[in-house]
C-alpha positions in Angstrom: -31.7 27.0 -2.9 -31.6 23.3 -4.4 -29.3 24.8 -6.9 -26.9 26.3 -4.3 -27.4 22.5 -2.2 -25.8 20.7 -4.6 -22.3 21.9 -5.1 -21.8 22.0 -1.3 -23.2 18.5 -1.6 -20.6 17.2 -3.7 -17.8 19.8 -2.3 -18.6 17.8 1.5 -18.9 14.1 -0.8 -15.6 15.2 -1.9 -13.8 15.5 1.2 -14.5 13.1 2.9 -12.6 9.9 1.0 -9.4 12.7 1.8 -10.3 12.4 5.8 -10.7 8.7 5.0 -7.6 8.0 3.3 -5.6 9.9 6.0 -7.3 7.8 8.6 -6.8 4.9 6.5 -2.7 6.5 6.4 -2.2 6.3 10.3 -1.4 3.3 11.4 1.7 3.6 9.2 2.3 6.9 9.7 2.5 6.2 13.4 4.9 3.4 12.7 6.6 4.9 10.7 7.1 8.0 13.3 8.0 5.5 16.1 10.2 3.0 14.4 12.0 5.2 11.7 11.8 8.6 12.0 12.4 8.9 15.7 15.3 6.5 15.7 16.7 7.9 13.0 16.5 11.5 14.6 18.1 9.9 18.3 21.0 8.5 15.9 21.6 11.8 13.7 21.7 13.4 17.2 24.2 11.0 18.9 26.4 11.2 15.7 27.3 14.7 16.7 28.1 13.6 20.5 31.1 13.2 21.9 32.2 9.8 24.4 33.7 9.8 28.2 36.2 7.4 29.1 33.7 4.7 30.4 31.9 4.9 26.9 28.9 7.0 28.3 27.8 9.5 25.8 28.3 13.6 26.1 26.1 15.8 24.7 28.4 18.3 23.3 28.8 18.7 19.5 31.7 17.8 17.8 32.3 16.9 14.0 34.7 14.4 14.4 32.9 11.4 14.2 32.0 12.5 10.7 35.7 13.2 9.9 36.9 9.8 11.5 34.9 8.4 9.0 37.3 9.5 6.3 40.3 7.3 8.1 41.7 5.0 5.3 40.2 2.2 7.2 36.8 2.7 7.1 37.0 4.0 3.5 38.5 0.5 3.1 35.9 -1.5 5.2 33.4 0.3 3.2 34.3 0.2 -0.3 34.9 -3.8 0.1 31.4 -3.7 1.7 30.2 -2.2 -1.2 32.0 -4.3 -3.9 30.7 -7.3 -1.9 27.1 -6.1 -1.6 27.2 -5.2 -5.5 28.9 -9.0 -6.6 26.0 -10.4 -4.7 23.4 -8.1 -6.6 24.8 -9.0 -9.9 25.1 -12.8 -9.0 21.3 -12.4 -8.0 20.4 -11.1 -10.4 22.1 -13.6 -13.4 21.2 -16.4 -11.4 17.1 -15.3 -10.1 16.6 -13.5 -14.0 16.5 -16.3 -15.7 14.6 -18.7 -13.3 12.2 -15.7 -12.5 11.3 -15.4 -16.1 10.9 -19.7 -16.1 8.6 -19.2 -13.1 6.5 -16.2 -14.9 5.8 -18.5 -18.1 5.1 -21.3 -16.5 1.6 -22.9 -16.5 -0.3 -22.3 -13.4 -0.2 -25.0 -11.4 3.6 -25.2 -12.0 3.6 -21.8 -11.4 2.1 -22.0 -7.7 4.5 -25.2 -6.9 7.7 -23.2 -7.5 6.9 -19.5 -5.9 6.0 -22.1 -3.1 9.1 -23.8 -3.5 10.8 -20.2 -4.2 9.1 -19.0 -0.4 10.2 -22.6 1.7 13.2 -20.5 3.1 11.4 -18.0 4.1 9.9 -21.0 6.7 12.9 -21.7 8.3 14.7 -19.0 10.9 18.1 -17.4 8.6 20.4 -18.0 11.7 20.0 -22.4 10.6 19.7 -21.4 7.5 23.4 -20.2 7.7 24.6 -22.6 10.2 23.5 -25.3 7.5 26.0 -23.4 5.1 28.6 -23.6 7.7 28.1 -27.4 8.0 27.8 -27.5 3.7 31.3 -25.6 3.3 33.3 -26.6 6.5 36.3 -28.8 5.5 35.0 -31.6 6.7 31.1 -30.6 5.7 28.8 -32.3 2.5 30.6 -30.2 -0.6 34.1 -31.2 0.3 32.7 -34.5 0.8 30.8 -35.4 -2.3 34.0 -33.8 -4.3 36.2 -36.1 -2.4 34.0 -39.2 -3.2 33.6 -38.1 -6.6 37.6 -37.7 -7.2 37.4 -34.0 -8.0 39.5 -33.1 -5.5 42.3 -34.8 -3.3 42.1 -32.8 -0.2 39.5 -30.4 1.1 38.9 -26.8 -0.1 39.3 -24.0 2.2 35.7 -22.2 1.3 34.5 -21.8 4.9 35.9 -18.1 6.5 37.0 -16.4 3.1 35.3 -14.2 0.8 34.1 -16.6 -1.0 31.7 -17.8 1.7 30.4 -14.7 2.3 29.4 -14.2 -0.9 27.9 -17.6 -1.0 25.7 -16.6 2.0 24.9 -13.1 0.6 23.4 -14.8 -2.5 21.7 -17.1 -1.1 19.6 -15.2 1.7 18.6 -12.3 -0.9 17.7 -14.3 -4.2 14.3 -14.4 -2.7 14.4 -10.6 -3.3 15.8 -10.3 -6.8 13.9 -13.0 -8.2 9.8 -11.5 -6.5 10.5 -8.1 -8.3 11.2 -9.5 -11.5 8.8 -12.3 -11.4 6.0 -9.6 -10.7 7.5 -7.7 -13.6 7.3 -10.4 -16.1 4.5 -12.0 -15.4 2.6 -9.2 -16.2 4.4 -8.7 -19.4 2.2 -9.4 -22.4 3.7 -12.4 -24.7 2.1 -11.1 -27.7 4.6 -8.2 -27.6 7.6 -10.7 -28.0 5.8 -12.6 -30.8 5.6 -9.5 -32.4 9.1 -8.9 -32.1 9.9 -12.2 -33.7 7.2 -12.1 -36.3 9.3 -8.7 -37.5 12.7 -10.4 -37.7 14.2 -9.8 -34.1 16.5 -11.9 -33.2 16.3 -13.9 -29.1 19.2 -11.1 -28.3 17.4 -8.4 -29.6 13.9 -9.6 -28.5 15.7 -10.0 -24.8 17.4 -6.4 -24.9 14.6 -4.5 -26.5 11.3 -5.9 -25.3 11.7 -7.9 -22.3 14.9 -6.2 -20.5 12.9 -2.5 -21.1 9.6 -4.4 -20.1 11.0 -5.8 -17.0 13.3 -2.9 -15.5 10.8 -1.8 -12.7 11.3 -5.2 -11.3 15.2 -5.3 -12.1 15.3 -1.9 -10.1 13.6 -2.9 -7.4 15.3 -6.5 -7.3 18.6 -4.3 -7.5 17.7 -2.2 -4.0 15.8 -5.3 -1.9 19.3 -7.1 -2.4 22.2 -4.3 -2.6 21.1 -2.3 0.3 20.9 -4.8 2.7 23.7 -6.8 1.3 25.3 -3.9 2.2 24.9 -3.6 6.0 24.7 -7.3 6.9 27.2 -8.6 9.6 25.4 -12.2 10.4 26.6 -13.7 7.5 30.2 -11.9 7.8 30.7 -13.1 11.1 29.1 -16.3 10.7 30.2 -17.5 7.5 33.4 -14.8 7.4 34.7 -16.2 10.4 35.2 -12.5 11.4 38.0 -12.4 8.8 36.0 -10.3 5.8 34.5 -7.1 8.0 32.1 -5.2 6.7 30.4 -1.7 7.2 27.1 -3.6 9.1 30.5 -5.0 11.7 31.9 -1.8 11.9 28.9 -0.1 13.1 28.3 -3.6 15.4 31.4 -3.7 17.3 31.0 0.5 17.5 27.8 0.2 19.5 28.3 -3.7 21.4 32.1 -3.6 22.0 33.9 -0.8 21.1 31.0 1.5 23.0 31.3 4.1 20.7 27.7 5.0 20.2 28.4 8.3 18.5 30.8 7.2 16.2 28.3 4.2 15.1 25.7 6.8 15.1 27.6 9.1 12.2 28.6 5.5 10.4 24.9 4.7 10.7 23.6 8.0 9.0 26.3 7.7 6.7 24.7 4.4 5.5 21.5 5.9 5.0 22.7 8.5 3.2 24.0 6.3 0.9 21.2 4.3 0.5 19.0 7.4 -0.3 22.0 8.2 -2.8 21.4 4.7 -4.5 18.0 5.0 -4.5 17.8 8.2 -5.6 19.7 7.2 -8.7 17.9 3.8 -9.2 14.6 6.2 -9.3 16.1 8.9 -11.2 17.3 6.4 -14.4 13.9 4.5 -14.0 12.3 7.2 -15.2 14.9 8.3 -17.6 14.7 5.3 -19.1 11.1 4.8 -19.3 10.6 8.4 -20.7 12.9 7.4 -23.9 16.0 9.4 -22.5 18.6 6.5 -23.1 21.1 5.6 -20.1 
């Protein structure tokens, strides 16, 4: 009998870290249900409604929401949304490489001062954190200024309302993003694998493309989807800094819900912009492990 006793022992020991973990699982399971699955379902559902003529929407199905989307004019809005959104990544991630790699290999008091000097936006609200660029890159604002008092410049630059400022403001709200990933990633990177490299006759370009760009792609790729994704949808910093002038997908699907009172044809822009990001992600996952399986690009 003792004999028998102990496999169902360690069968019921077994188990029960399973019941645990699930328990463990659903707070964010119900959270997730709530606030992203059950959203997501009311908007694939309105994306295949139709609109009365005081906006309300009709619950008849209709595809052509989905075929709007293929008006010149959004497939404009959206590939400049996405050129924008993939600028900012690669400006992020030139400019927060670097200084994420100066922050990893620095000692550890240094260390602490700049991730808390990296997190000090974070401490501030992002709508003053963008008015504040708005009063840097108006005409009359602090950059045009100290150019003018320097003798760069004779008259003031029109940064404020272009592209240009957008761009500025897209960079600066997600370098936070790029540079955590890839601080996480080389931080944890062992130095003696890059002396080794030198010790064998590598060169700092091949030491940096063989060793510590392999080494540090998790965070790259992770860096690479907390910035281009939501890069991609943003309207604050389009409206704000844009001036309204540079519209992008996130304004689009704005106006469609706020003025416009197109809910349904929002709805169909909005799955469309999560199909994409599961497209990018997707990918992003897909060469990860390519990569880190020895497949080349």
């Amino acid at each position: 009998m003792q004999a028998w006793a102990l496999p169902s022992e360690s069968v019921s020991t077994g188990r029960r870290p399973g019941a645990g973990g699930w328990l463990l699982l659903a707070p964010m399971i119900g959270w997730l249900t709530i606030f992203v699955a059950a959203p997501m379902g009311f908007l694939l559902v309105y994306s295949f409604c139709g609109r009365d003529d005081l906006g309300r929407v009709v619950y008849s199905f209709t595809g052509e929401n989905y075929a709007r989307i293929l008006d010149p004019i959004y497939l404009r809005i959206l590939g400049r949304s996405a050129a924008y959104a993939a600028l900012s990544t690669l400006l992020c991630l030139v400019i927060g490489f670097p200084a994420a790699w100066f922050i990893a290999r620095s000692p550890e008091r240094r260390k602490e001062r700049l991730l808390v000097l990296l997190m000090i936006p974070f401490w501030t609200s992002f709508l003053i954190r963008t008015y504040a660029w708005i009063a840097i890159l108006k005409s009359e604002g602090l950059l045009n200024g100290l150019l003018e008092w320097a003798h760069v410049i004779t008259a003031p630059l029109d940064i404020l309302y272009t592209p240009v400022a957008v761009v500025i403001g897209l960079v600066y709200a997600y370098l936070p993003f790029m540079m955590l990933p890839i601080y996480g990633s080389a931080e944890k990177l062992d130095p003696s694998l890059i002396e080794a490299a030198h010790d064998l006759g590598a060169g700092p370009t091949r030491v940096f493309l063989e060793v510590i760009l392999p080494l540090t792609r998790p965070g790259i790729g992770a860096g690479v989807l907390l910035v281009f994704v939501p890069a991609l949808g943003m309207f604050a910093i389009t409206d704000l800094m844009g001036g309204a002038r540079v519209p992008m997908i996130g304004n689009v699907i704005q106006n469609q819900f706020v003025k416009a009172r197109n809910a349904p044809f929002g709805a169909a822009l909005g799955v469309v912009f999560t199909l994409l990001f599961v497209v990018v992600y997707t990918w992003v996952l897909r060469r990860g492990a390519r990569k880190s399986a020895g497949g080349g690009p």
